[in-house]
C-alpha positions in Angstrom: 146.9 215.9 -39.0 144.3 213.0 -38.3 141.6 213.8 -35.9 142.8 210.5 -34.3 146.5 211.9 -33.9 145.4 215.1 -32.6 143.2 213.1 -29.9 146.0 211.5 -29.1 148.4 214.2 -28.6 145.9 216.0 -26.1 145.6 212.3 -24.2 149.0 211.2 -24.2 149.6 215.5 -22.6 147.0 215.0 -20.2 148.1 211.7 -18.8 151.8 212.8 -19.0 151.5 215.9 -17.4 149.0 214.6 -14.2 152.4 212.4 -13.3 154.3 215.5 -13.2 153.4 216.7 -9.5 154.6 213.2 -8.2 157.7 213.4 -9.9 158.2 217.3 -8.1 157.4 215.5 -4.6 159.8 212.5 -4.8 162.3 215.4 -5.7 162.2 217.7 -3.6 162.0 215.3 -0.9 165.0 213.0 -2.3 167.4 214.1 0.2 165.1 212.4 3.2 165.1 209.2 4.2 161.7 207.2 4.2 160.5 203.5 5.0 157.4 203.8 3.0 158.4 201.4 0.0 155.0 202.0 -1.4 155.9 204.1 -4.2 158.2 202.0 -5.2 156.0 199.2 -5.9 154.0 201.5 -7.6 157.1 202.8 -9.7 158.5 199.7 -10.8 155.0 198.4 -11.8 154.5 201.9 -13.5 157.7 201.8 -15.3 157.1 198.2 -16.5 153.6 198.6 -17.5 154.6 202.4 -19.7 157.8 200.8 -21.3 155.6 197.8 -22.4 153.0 200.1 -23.6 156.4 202.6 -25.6 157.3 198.9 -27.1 153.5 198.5 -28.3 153.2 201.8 -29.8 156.7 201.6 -31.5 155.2 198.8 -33.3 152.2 200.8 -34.5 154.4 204.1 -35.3 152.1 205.8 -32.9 153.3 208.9 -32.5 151.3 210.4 -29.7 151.9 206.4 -28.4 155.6 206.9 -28.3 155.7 210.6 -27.0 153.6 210.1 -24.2 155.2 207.0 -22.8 158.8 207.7 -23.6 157.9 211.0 -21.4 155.7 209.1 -18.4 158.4 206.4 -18.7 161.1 208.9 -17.8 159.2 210.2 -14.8 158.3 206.9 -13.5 161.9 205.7 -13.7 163.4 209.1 -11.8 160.4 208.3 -9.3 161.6 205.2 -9.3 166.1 206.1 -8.1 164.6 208.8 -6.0 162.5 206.6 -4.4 164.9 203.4 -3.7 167.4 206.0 -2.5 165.3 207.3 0.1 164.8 203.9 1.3 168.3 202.8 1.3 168.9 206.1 3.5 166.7 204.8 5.9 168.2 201.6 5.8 171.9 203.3 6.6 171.2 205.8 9.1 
């Protein structure tokens, strides 16, 4: 393995992982309702800005590229349901 690869690899687990606590919060906490639709914002932009960057490193065949925002992507986007359901429970009650 490249140098490059394996730089790579520990970025793309670094980055993935630090998104990881957020993802535990929206959660555990998907069950109450909120009006804060600030995390949403930041979710959608998230998920649009990581799936962008999986298309780019698809392109290359860069494997840390793909791992790390296929992985990021998925958390964003569960951030993302949890997040507009909260709001829509507000929105109900």
């Amino acid at each position: 393995m490249e140098i490059v690869t394996l730089v790579g690899l520990i970025a793309a687990t670094f980055t993935t992982v630090s998104l990881f606590p957020q993802l535990l919060k929206s959660w555990r906490a998907r069950w109450k309702p909120t009006t804060d639709g600030t995390l949403v914002t930041f979710a959608m932009l998230f998920c649009v800005g990581i799936f962008l960057w999986l298309v780019y490193g698809i392109s290359l065949m860069d494997l840390p590229m793909i791992a790390a925002n296929t992985l990021s992507f998925l958390q964003g986007l569960i951030i993302l349901i949890v997040q507009v359901r909260r709001l829509k429970m507000k929105a109900a009650a």
